[in-house]
C-alpha positions in Angstrom: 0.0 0.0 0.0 1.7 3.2 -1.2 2.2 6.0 1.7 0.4 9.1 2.0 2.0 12.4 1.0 1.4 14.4 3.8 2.9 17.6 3.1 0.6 17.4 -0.4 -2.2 16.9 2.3 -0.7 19.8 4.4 -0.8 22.0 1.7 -4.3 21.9 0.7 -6.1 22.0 4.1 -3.9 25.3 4.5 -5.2 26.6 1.4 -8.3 26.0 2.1 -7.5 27.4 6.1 -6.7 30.5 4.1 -9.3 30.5 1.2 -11.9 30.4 4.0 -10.5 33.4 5.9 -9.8 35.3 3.3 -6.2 35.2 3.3 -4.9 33.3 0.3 -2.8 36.1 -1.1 -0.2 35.8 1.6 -0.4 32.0 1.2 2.8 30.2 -1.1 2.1 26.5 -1.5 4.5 24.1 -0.7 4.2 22.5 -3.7 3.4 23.6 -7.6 0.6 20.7 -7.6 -0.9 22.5 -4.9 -1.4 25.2 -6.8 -2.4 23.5 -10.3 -5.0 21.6 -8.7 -6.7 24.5 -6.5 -6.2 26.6 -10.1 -7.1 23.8 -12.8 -8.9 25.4 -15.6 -10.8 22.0 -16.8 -14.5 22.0 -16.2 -14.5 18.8 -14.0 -11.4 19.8 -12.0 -12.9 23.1 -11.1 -16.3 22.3 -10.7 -14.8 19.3 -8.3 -12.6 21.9 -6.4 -15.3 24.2 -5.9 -17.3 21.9 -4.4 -15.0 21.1 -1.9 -14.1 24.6 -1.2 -17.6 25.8 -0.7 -18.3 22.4 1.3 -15.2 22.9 3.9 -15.9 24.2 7.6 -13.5 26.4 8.9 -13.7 25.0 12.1 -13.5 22.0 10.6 -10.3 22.5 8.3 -8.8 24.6 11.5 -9.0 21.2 13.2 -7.8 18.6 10.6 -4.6 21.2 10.3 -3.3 20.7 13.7 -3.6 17.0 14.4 -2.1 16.5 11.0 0.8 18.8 12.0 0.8 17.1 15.2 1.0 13.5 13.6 3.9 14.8 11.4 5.7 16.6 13.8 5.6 13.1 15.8 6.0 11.2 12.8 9.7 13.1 12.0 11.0 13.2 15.6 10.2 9.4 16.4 12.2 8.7 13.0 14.9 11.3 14.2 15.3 10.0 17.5 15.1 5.9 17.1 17.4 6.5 13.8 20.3 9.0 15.9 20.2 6.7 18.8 21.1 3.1 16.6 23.8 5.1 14.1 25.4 6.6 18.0 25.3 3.4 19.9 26.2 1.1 16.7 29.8 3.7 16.0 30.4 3.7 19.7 29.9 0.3 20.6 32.2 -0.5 17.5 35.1 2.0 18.8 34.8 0.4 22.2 35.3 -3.5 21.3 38.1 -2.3 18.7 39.5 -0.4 21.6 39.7 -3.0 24.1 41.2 -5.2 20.8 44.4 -2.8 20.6 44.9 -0.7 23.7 47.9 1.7 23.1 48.9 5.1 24.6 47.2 7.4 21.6 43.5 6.3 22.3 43.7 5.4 26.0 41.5 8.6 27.1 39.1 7.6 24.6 39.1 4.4 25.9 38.6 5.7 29.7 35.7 8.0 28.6 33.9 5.0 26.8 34.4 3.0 29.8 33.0 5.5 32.3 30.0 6.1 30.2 29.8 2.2 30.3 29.6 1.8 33.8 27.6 5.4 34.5 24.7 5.0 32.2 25.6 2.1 29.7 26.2 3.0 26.3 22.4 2.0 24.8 21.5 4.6 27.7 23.5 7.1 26.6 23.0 7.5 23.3 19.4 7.3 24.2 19.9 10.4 26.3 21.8 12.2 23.5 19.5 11.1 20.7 16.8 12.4 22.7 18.2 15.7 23.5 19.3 16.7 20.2 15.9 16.0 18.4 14.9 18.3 21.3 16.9 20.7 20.7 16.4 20.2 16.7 12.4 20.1 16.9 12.6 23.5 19.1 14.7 25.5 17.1 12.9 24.7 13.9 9.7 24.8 15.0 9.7 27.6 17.8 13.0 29.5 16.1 12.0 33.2 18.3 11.2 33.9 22.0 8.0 34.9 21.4 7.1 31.8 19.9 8.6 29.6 22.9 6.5 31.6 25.6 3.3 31.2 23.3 3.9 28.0 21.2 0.7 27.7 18.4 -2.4 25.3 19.5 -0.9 22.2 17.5 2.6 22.3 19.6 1.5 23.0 23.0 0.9 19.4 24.0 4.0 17.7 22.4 6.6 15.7 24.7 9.5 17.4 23.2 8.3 21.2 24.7 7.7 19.6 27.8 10.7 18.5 27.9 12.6 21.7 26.3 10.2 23.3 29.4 11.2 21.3 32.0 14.7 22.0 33.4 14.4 18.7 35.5 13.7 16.9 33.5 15.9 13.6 32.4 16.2 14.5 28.5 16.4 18.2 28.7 19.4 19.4 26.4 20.6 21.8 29.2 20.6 19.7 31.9 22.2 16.3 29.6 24.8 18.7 28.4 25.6 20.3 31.8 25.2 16.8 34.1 26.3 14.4 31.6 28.8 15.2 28.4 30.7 18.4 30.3 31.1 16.2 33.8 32.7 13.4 31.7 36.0 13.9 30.6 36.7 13.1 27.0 32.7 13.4 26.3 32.8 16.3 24.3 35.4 15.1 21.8 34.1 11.8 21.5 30.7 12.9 20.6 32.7 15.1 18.8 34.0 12.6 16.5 31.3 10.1 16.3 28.7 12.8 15.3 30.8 13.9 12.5 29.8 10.0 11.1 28.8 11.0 7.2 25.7 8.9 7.7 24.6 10.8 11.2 25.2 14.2 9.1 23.1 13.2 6.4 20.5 12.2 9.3 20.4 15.5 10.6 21.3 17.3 7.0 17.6 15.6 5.9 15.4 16.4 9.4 16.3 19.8 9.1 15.5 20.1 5.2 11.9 18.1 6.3 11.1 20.4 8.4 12.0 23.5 6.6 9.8 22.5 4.1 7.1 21.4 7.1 7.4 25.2 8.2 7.2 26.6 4.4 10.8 28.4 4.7 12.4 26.9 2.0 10.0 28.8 -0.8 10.0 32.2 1.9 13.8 32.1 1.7 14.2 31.7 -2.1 11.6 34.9 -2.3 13.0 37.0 0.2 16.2 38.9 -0.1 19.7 38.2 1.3 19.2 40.8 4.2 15.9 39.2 5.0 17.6 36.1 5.3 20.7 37.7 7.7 18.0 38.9 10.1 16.3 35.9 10.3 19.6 34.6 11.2 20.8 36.9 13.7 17.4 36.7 15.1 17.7 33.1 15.9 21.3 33.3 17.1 19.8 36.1 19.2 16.9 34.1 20.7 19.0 31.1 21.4 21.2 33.1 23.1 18.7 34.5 25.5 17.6 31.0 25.5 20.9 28.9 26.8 22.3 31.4 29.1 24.7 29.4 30.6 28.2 28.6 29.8 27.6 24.4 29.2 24.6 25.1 27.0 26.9 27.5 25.1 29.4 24.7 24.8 26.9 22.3 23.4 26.1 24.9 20.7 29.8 24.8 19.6 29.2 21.0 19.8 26.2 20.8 17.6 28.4 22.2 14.6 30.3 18.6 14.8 33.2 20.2 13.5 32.2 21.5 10.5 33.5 25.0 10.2 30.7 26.2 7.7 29.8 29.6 9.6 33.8 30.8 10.5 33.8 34.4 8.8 36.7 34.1 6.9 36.2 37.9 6.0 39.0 38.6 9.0 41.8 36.7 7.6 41.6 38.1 4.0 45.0 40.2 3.3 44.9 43.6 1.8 46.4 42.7 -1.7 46.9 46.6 -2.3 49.4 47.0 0.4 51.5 44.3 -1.1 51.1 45.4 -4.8 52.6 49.3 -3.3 55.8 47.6 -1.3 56.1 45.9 -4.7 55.3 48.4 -7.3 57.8 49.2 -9.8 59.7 45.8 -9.4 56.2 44.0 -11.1 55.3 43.3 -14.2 52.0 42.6 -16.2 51.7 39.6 -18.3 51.3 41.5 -21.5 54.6 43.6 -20.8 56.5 40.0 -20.0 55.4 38.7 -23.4 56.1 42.0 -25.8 59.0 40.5 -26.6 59.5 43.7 -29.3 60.3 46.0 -26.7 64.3 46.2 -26.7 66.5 45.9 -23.5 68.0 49.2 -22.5 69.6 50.9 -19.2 67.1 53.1 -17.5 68.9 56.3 -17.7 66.6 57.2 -14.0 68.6 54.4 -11.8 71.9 55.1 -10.6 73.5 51.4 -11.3 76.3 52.3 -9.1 74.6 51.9 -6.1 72.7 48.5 -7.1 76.0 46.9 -8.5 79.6 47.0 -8.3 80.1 46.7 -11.6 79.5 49.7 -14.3 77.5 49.3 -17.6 80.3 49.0 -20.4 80.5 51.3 -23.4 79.4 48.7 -25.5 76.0 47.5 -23.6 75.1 51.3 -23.3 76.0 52.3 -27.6 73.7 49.2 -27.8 71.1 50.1 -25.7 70.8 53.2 -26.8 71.3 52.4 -30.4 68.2 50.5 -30.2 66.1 52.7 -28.1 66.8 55.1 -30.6 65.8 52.7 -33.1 62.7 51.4 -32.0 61.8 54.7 -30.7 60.6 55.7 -34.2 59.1 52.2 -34.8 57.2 52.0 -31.6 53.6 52.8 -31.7 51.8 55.3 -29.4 50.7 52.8 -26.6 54.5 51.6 -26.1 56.0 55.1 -25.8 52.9 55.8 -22.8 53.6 52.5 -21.3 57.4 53.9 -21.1 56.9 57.0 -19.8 54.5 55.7 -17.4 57.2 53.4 -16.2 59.6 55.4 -15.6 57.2 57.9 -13.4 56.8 54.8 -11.1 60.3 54.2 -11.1 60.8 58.1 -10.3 58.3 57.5 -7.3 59.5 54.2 -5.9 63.4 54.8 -6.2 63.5 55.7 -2.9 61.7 52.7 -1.2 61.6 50.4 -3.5 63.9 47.2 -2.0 65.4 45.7 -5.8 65.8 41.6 -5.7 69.3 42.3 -6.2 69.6 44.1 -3.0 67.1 41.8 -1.4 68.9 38.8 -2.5 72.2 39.4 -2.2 74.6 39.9 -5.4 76.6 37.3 -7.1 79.8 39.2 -9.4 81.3 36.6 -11.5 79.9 33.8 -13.0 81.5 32.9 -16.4 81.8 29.4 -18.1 85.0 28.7 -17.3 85.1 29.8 -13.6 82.0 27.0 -13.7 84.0 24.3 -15.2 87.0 24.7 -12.9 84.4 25.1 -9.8 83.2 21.8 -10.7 86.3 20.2 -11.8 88.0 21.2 -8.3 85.0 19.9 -6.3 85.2 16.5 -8.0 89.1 16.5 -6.8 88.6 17.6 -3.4 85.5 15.6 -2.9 86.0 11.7 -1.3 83.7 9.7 -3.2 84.7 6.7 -5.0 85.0 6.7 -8.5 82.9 4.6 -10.6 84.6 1.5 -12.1 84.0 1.3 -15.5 83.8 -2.4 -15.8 83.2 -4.7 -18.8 80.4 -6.3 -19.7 80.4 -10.5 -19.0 80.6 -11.2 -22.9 83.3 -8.8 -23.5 85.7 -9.9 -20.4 85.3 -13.7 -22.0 86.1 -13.2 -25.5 89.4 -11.3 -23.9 89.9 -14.8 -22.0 89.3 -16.3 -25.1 92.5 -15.2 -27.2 94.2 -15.1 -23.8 93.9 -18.6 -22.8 91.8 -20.5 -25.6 90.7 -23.8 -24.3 92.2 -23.2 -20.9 89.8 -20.2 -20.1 87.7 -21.2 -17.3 84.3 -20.6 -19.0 85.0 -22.7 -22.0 86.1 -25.5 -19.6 82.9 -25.1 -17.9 80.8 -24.8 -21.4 82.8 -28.3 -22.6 82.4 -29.9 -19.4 78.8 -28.8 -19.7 78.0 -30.0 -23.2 79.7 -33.8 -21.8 77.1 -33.8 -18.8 74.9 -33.5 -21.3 75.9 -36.2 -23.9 76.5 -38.7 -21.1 73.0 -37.9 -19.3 71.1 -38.3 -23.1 73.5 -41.2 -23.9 72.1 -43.1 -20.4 68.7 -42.1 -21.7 68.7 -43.9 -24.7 69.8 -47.0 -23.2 67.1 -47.3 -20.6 64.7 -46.6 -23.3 66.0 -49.5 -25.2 66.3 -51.6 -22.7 62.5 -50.9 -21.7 61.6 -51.3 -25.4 63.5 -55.0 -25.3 61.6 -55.9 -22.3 58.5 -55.5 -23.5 58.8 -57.0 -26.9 59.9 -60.1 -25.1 56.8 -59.6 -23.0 54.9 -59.7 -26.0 56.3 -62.4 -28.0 56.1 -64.6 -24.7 52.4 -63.5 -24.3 51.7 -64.7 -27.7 53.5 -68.0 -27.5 51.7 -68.6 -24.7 48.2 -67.9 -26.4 49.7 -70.6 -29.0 50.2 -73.2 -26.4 46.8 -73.1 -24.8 44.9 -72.8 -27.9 46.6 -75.7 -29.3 46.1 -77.8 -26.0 42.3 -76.5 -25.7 42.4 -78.4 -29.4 43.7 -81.4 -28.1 41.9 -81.8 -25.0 38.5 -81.5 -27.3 39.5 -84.4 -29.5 40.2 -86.9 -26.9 36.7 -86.1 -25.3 34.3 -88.6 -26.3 31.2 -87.4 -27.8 27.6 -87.9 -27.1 25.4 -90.7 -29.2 22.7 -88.2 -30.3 25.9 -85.9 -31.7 27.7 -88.9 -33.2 24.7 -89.8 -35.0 23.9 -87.1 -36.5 27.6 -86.5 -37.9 27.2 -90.1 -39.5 23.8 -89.0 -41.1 25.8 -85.6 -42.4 28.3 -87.5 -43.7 26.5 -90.1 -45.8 24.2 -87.0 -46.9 27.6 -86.1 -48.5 28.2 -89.0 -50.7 25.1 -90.0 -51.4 24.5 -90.1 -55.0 21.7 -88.2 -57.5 18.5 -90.5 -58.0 15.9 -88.6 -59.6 14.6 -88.1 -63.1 16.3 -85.6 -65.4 13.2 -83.8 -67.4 13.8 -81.9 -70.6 11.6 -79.4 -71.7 
């Protein structure tokens, strides 16, 4: 039997709630069915709906709408709870028994918490209390998310278990009181709920209540509809209320906790760096990535930068006829956007000269470095290092062939090779013997067999000769035989 959508069902007693008292403008379906059906334009459809509409009680509807509420409000949180409490006890009880398995140094508090918890409450127990709690604490914040609403719940929530027990400070599973009397006292608590809660099927648990009953309190379709600040003062608003709500400093902890670990909601706004203020201490030493790739711009000395003070060496005559034989060049050649990007250069490197820190400077500077002092650097570390040099040995074939005109026959791996190749002739030489000794045998087997078949036949022969033989048979051989030689006696006819 297929199950009953009850949030379809949801959906049209409060459009009817609000058809009936007149406030259906302010009223967004759930669903789109919801509002195809209530807005069908076929004859029977409408004629059907209007029937209904005119037919329904307000009174009536009023009270269908909150024991259906009710029964889905119950409906969700039994689910939540029995679900929360099996995936809690089943991770736990699994991290205990492997726990006990392989005791070592790195889990032992873990070890010590899930014992006390053990022997306090039992784990079933616990998690029960937990489970219980959170769905609590879930249900309440979803369902009565201001302060207002918690002082004067609606009709349909006044009677539920969970607001009792959000209500009652005493009581057993109040969140406050299982948070302040039971994880906080218990050392260890906090992190191994911690851990197990951040289980990916326990967050898809919770992930899917709280969706359920967004769309149970019609928030999803307000959000979507409302704007962004809307949406930040709905927020705050419940940040607000809880904190009024859980005034103390163990129901502010369990807050934290309910996050478990996910770090969704940091405001990473405060660790953003001011990129400006590192492209000023830089400026003038960087370089866009069209300028790095005009490869037709020549190189040429800046004529603003005093190169004396960067480097101990001085610009030859050479480099600077050069560059300025090409600027000179290329000056004419250049089109207007080069000679602005230039100019505008050179203004920054007016501005900058005196803070700019140049990677030479910041570096350190290296004078030197020609291809020769490189080759007798290396050459003078590979003498004064103490490493081994490589042997350069020869290969196996080549070292025998050298033993070969050395010695000839003598060498030691021909030896081996002959002495190998004689194993092998004497072992194949033994072979073929035993084969034909084998192939001897049994020929002689045979021939005696057959002899031997001979023999018998011919003595079966003899013994049947000498047996005398009945009268019946003896007379009917006679009667055969004179059948033989008895001669023609009839009449020869001619026709």
């Amino acid at each position: 039997m297929p199950k009953e959508n009850l949030i379809f069902k949801l959906d049209r007693l409060e459009y009817q709630y609000h058809h009936l008292n007149g406030s259906l403008d302010g009223f967004t379906p759930r669903l789109a069915n919801t509002a195809k059906t209530f807005n069908a334009k076929g004859k029977k459809t409408s004629k059907r709906i209007g029937k209904l509409l005119s037919a329904s009680n307000l009174e009536d509807v009023e009270k269908d709408l909150n024991s259906l509420r009710q029964e889905i409000i119950e409906k969700k949180s039994y689910h939540l709870e029995n679900k929360l409490t099996s995936l809690l006890e089943r991770t736990l009880q699994q991290k205990y028994t492997a726990l006990k398995k392989k005791a070592n140094d790195k889990h032992k508090a873990d070890l010590e918490t899930l014992k006390e918890l053990d022997e306090k409450y039992t784990l079933s127990g616990f998690c029960k209390l937990i489970s219980k709690s959170r769905t609590c604490k879930l249900l309440i914040a979803h369902v009565l998310p201001t302060k207002i609403l918690k002082e004067e719940p609606p009709t349909w929530f006044q009677e539920n278990e969970y607001l009792e027990i959000f209500k009652d400070k005493g009581n057993d599973y109040n969140p406050g009181k299982v948070w302040n009397e039971v994880v906080l006292p218990t050392k260890g608590c906090e992190k191994l709920l911690s851990q197990s809660t951040n289980d990916k099927k326990i967050k898809e648990l919770l992930a899917g209540f709280e969706n359920a009953m967004d769309l149970f309190m019609n928030l999803k379709r307000e959000r979507s509809l409302g704007s962004k600040k809307e949406d930040a003062q709905l927020s705050t608003k419940s940040e607000n209320s809880e904190s009024i709500d859980n005034t103390t400093s163990g129901e502010q902890s369990e807050q934290d906790f309910d996050s478990s670990g996910s770090e969704d909601g940091i405001d990473h706004d405060e660790e953003d760096v001011d990129e400006e203020e590192i492209l000023k201490q830089y400026e003038g030493m960087l370089v866009a990535s069209d300028e790095e790739e005009d490869e037709s711009v020549p190189y040429s000395l800046d004529p603003n930068v005093n190169y004396n003070e960067v480097t101990d060496e001085e610009p030859s005559d050479l480099e600077e006829s050069m560059g300025s034989d090409l600027a000179d060049s290329s000056e004419d050649e250049e089109p207007l956007k080069k000679r602005q990007k230039t100019s505008r250069e050179s203004k920054n490197t007016k501005h900058d000269k005196a803070t700019a820190k140049l990677p030479e400077l910041m570096t350190g500077y290296f004078s030197g470095g020609s291809e020769n002092e490189l080759s007798e650097d290396e050459v003078a570390a590979q003498q004064s290092s103490n490493k081994p040099l490589r042997k350069n040995r020869r290969g196996q074939r080549a070292r025998q062939k050298i033993w070969e005109k050395k010695f000839g026959k003598n060498a030691k791996h021909v030896q081996k090779q002959m002495e190998a190749e004689r194993s092998e002739r004497e072992r194949k030489k033994v072979e073929y013997e035993q084969r034909v000794v084998k192939r001897a045998a049994k020929t002689q087997q045979r021939e005696s067999a057959v002899d031997q078949k001979r023999i018998d036949a011919a003595a079966r022969a003899q013994r049947v000769e000498n047996t005398p033989i009945h009268p019946s048979w003896e007379a009917k051989k006679l009667a055969e035989e004179k059948q033989k030689g008895a001669k023609f006696q009839g009449k020869k006819i001619v026709f």
